[in-house]
VEXDREN-2710 file (C-alpha; in Angstrom, 1 decimal):
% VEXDREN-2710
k/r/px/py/pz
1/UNK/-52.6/-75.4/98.6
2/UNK/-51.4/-72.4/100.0
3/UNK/-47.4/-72.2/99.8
4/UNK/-47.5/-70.0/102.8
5/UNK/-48.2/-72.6/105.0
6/UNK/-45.5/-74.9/103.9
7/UNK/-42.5/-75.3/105.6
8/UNK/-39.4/-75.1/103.9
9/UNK/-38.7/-78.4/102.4
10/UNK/-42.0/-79.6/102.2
11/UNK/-43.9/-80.8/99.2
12/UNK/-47.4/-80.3/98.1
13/UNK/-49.0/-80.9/94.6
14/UNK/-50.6/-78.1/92.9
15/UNK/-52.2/-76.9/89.3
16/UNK/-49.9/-75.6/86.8
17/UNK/-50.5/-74.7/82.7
18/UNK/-48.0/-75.6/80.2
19/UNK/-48.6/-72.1/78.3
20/UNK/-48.9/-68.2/79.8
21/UNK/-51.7/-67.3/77.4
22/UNK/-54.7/-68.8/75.3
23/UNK/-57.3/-68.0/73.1
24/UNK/-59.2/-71.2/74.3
25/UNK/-60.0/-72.8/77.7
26/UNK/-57.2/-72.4/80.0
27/UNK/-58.4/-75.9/81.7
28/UNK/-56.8/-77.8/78.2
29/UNK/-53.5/-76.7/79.4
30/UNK/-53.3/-77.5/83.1
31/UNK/-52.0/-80.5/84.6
32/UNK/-51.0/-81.3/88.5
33/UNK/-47.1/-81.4/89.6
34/UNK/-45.5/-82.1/93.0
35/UNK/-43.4/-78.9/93.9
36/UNK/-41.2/-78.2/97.2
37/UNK/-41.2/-75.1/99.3
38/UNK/-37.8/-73.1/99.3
39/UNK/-36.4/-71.0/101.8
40/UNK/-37.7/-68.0/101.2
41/UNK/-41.3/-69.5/101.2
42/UNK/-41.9/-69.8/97.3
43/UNK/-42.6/-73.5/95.2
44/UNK/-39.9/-74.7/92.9
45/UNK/-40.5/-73.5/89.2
46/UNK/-40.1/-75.1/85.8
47/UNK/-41.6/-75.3/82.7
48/UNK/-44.8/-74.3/83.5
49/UNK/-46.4/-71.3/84.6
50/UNK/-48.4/-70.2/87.6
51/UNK/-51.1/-68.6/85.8
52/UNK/-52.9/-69.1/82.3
53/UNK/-54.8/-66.2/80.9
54/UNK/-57.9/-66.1/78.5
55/UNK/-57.1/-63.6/75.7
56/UNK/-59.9/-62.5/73.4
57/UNK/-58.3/-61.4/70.3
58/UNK/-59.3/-58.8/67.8
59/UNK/-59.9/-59.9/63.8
60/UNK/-58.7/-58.1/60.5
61/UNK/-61.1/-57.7/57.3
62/UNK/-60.1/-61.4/56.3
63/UNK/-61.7/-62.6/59.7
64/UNK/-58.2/-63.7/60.4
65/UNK/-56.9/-63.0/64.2
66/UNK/-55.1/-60.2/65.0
67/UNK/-51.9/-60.1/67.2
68/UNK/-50.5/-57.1/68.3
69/UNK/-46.7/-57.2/67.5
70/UNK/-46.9/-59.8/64.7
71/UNK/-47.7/-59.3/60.7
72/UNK/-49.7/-62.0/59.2
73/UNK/-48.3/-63.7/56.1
74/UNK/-51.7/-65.0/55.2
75/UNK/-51.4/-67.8/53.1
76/UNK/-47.6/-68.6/52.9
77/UNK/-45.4/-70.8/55.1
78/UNK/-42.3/-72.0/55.2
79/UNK/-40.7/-73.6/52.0
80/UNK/-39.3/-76.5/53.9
81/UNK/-41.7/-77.4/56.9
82/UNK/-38.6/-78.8/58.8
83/UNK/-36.7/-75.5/58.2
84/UNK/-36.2/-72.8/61.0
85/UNK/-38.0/-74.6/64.1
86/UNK/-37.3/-73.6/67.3
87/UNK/-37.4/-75.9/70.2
88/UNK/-39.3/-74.8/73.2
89/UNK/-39.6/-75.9/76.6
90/UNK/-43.5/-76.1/76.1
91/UNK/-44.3/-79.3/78.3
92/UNK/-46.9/-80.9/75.8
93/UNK/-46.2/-84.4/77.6
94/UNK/-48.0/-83.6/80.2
95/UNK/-51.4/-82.6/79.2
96/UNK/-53.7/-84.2/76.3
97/UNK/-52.6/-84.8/73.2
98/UNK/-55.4/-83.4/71.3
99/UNK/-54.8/-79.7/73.6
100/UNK/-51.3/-79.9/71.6
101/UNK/-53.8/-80.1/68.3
102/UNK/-55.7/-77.4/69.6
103/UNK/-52.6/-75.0/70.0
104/UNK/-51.8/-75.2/66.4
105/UNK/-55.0/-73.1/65.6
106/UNK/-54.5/-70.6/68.5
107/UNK/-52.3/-67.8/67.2
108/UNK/-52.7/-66.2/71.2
109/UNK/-51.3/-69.3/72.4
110/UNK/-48.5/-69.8/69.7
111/UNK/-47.5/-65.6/70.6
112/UNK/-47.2/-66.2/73.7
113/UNK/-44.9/-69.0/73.5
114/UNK/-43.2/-67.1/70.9
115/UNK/-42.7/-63.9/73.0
116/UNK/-40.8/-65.9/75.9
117/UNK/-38.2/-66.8/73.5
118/UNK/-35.2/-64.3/72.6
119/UNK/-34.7/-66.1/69.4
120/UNK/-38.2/-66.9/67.9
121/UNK/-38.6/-64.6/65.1
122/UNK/-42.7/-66.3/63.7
123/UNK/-44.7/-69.0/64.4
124/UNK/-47.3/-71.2/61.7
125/UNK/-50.7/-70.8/62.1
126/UNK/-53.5/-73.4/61.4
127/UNK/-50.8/-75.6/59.2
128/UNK/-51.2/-78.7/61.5
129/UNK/-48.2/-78.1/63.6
130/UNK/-47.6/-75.6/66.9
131/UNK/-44.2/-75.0/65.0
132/UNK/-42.0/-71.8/66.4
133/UNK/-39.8/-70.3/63.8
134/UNK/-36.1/-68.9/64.3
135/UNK/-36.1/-66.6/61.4
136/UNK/-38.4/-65.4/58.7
137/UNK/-37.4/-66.6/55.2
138/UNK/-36.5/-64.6/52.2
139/UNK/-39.3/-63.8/50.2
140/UNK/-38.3/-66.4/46.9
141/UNK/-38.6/-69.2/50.2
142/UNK/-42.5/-68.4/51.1
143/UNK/-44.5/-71.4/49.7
144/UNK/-48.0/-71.0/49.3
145/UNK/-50.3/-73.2/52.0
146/UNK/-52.3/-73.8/48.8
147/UNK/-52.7/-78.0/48.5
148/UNK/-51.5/-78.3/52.1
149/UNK/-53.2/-81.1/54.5
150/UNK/-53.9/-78.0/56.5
151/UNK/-55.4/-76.2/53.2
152/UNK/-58.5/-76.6/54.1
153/UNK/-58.4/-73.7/56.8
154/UNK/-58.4/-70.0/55.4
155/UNK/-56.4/-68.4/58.1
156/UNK/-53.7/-70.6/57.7
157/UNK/-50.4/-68.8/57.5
158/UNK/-47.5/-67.7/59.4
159/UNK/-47.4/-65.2/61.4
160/UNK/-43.9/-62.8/62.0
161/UNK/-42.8/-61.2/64.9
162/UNK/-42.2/-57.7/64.1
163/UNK/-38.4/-56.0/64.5
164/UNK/-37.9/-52.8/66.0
165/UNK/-34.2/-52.0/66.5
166/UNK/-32.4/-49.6/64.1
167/UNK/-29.1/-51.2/64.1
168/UNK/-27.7/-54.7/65.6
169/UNK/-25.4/-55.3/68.7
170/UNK/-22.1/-55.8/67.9
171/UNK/-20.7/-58.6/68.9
172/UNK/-16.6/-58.1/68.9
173/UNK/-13.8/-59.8/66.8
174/UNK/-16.7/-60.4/64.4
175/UNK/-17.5/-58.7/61.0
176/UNK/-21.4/-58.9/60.2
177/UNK/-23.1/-59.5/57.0
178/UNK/-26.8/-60.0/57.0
179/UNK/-29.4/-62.6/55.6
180/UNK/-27.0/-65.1/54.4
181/UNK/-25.7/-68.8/55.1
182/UNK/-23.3/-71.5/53.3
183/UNK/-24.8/-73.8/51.8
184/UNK/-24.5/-77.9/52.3
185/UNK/-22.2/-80.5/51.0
186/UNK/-24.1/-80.6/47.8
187/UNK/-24.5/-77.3/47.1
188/UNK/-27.9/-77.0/47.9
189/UNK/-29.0/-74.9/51.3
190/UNK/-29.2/-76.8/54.6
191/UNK/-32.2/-76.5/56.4
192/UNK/-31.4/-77.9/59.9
193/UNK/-31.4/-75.2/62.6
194/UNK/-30.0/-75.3/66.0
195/UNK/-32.1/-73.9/69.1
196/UNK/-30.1/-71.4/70.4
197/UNK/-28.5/-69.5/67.1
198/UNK/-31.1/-67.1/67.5
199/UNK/-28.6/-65.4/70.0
200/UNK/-25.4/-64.2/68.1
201/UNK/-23.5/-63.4/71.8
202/UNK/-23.8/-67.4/72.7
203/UNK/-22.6/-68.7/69.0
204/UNK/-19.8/-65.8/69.5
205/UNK/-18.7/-67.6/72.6
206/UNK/-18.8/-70.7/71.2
207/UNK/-16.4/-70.1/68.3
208/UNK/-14.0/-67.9/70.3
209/UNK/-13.8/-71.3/72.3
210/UNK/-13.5/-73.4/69.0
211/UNK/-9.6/-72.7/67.5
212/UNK/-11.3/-74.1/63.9
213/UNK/-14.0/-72.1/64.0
214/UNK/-14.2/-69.3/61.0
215/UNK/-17.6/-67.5/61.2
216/UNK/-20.6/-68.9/62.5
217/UNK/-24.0/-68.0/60.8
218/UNK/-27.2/-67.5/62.6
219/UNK/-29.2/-70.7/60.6
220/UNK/-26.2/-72.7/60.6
221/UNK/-24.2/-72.8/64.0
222/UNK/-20.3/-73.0/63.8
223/UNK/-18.5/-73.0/60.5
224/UNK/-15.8/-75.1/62.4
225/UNK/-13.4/-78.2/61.6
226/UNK/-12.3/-76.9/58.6
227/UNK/-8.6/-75.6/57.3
228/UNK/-8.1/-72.0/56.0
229/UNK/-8.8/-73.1/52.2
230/UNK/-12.2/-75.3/53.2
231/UNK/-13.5/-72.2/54.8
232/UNK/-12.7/-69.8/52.1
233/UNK/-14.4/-71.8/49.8
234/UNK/-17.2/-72.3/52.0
235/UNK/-17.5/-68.8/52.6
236/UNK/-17.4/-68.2/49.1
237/UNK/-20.6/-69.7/48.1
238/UNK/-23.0/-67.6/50.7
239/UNK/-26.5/-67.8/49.4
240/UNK/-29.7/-65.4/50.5
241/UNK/-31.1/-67.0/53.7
242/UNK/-33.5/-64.4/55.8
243/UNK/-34.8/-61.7/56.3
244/UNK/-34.8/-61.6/60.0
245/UNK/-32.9/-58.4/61.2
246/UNK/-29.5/-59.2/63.0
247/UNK/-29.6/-62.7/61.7
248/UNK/-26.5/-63.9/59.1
249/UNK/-22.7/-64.5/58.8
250/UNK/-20.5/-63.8/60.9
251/UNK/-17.2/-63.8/60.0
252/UNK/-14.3/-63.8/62.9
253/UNK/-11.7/-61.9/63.1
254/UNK/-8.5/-62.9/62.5
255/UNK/-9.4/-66.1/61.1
256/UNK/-9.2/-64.8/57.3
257/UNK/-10.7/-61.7/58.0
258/UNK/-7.7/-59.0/59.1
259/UNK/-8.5/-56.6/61.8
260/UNK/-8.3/-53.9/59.5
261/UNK/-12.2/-54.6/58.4
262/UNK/-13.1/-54.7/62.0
263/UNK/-11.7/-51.4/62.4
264/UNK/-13.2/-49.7/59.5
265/UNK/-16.4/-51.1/60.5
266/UNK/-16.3/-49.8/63.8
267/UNK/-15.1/-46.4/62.1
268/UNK/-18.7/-46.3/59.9
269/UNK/-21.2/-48.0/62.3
270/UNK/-20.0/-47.4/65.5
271/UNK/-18.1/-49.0/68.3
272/UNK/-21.3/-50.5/69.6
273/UNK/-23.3/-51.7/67.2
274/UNK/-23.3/-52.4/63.1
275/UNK/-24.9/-50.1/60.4
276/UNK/-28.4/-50.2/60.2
277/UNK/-27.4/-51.5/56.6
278/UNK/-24.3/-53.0/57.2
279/UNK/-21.6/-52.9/54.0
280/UNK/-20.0/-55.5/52.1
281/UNK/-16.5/-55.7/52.5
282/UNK/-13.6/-57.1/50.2
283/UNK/-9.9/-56.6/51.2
284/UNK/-6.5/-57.8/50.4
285/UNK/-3.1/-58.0/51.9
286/UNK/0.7/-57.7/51.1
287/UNK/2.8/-58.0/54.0
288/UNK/1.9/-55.9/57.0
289/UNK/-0.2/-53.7/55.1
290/UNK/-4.0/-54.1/54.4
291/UNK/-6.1/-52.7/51.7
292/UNK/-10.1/-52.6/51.9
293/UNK/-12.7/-51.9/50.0
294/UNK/-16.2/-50.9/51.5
295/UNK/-19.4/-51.4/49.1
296/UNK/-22.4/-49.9/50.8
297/UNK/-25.7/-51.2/50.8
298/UNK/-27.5/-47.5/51.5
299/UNK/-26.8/-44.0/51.9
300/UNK/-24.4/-43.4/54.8
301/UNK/-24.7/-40.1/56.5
302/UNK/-21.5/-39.2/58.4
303/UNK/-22.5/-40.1/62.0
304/UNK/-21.6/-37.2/65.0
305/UNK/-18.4/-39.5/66.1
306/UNK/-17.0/-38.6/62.6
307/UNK/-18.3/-35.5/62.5
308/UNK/-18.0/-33.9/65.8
309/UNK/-16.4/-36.2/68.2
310/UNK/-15.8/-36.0/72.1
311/UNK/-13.1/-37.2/74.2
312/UNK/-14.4/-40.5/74.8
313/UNK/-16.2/-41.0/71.5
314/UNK/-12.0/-40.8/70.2
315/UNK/-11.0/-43.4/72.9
316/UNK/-13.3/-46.0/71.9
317/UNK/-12.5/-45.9/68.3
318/UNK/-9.4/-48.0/66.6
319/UNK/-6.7/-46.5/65.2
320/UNK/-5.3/-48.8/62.4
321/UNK/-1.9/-48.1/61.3
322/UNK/-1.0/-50.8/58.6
323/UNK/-4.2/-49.7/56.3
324/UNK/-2.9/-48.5/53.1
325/UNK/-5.9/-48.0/50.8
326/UNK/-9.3/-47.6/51.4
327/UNK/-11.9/-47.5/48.7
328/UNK/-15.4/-47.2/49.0
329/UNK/-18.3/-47.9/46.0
330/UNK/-21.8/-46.4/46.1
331/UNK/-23.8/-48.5/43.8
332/UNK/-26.6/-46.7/41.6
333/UNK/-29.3/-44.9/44.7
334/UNK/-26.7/-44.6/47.8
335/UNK/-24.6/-42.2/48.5
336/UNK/-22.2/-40.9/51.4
337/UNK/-24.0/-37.6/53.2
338/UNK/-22.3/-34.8/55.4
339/UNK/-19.3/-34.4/53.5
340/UNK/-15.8/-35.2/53.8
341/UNK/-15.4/-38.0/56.7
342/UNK/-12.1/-36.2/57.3
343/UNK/-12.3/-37.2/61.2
344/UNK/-11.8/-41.0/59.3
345/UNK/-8.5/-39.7/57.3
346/UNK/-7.0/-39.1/60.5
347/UNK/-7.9/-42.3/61.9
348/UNK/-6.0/-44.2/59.6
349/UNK/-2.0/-42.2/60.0
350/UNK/-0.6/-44.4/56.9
351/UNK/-3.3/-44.3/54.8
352/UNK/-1.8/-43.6/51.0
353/UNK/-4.8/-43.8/49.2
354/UNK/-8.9/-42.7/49.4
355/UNK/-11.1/-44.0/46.8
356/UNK/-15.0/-42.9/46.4
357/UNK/-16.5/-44.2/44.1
358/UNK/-19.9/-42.7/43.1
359/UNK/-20.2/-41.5/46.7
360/UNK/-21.4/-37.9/45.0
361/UNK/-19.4/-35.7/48.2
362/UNK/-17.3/-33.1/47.4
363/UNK/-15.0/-30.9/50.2
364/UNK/-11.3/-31.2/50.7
365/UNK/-9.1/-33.7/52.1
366/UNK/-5.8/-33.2/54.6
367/UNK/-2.8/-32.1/52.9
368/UNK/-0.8/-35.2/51.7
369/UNK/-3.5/-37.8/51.7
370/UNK/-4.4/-38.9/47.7
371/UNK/-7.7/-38.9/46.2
372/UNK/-7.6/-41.2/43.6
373/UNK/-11.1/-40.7/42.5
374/UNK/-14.4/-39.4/43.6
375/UNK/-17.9/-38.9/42.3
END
């Protein structure tokens, strides 16, 4: 039925698909729902679409399909089937059970669900199961699809959304470190996954709402209901967890974690956003006054707000008085580029003491400020 010739409030019952694209028949997927006509003479939506779209997809030399934003891990799937899945709104009650089969072996379909989600980082492919994933596994958690019920097919695999940004969002009052998780009670790592900690911003609200809460971690949720020594401990025993960009610990400020950190890691990455390859960092505390120690994880070039700053590139950027030492260690292969970051001495007005370890800069420092060492 036409919904222009509805009246506002009236009802009519029309053909909607549970899925926005297919590989297959769009007919599997459609199913008949009673919607009202609004105000502004438009149906009521939900968790269906309008349209359903026929996609013919390409093939790679494997005669596996191709999807255009996704890698294939051909072969490989997750190490723990119930790890990482991501709940959808995909409405599979309402059409055929076998059409929910069916979608399991249509990697067009399983991209398009997996494109409408924010936090879906890969999807399985021909493994029994239309399972969305929230974030791609380290490589030593792949298990091969070899001796799987599904075995049987050769494209079976997973396929992984690919990430484009350069650096990740900053989400303030937290300090990020990337690809890792606590693990569970028994020391082993938890594999049950909330739905929405694909989105750091909504977990961020969450804690800042939670007076427990210590850090939150993108596989884990809320590290909450804990005291101060619980935590630490917790926090202690961070194991490798993903490889998904942006997805990891993080730690909130001011529960453990002193501004101070914050501040320098606003300094280095930017007021905005983390590093690309954000650093580790270790600190300690007597008193007032807070010593750090940054350990990067690639070479750092001294970015323009360090290097030739504007007005307001100075306004946004913390000045942190109470930081006494600062140390930073380039492990073998990094190295700090563009010089001095003599922009950063000024930053910190009672800084006693710079330490570069294996940094391999040279250049001069402001009078009065102490190199202990530099390489």
């Amino acid at each position: 039925m036409d919904d222009k010739v509805l009246s506002p409030g009236q009802t009519a019952t029309t053909t909607v698909y549970a899925v926005q694209r297919t590989g297959g028949l769009c007919a599997s997927y459609s199913y008949r729902t009673q919607r009202t006509c609004l105000s502004n003479q438009t149906l009521t939506t939900g968790n269906y679409y309008d349209k359903c779209v026929t996609v013919s997809p390409g093939s790679d030399s494997t005669g596996c399909v191709v999807i255009p934003g996704y890698t294939f891990q051909l072969g490989y799937t997750y190490y723990n089937q119930s790890e990482a899945v991501l709940q959808d709104n995909t409405p599979w009650d309402m059409i055929a059970p076998n059409s929910k089969v069916a979608a399991a072996m249509d990697p067009v379909l399983m991209a398009s669900r997996c494109d409408s989600m924010e936090g879906c980082a890969a999807f399985d492919a021909f493994t029994g199961s239309p399972t969305l994933r929230a974030y791609v596994p380290t490589q030593a958690r792949w298990r091969s699809t070899h001796g799987l019920p599904s075995g049987a097919y050769r494209c079976a695999g997973t396929y992984v959304k690919l990430q484009t940004p350069s650096s990740c969002p900053r989400v303030p009052g937290y300090v990020f470190t990337p690809g890792v998780s606590w693990a569970s009670a028994d020391g082993t790592l938890s594999n049950v996954v909330c739905d929405s900690c694909g989105v750091s911003q909504n977990l961020a609200r969450a804690c800042n709402t939670t007076g427990s809460c210590a850090a939150f971690s993108n596989m884990h949720g809320l590290l909450a209901g804990l005291g101060p020594a619980a935590a630490s401990s917790v926090l202690s025993q961070l194991q490798p967890y993903t490889s998904s960009k942006c997805m990891g610990l993080y730690k909130r400020v001011g529960s453990g974690v002193p501004e101070e950190v914050e501040g320098v890691d606003m300094l280095l990455c930017g007021a905005s956003q983390y590093c690309t390859q954000p650093p580790q960092y270790t600190w300690s505390t007597q008193g007032s006054w807070v010593d750090v120690t940054v350990t990067l994880q690639g070479t750092w070039q001294l970015p323009a707000w360090l290097s030739s700053p504007n007005t307001a590139t100075l306004q946004a950027l913390p000045r942190l008085p109470y930081l006494r030492r600062l140390q930073f260690v380039c492990p073998q292969g990094t190295q700090i580029q563009g010089g001095v970051p003599r922009l950063l001495i000024y930053m910190l007005p009672s800084l006693q003491e710079l330490v570069m370890s294996g940094c391999g800069i040279t250049g001069t420092l402001p009078a009065g400020t102490y190199m202990a060492h530099s390489t």
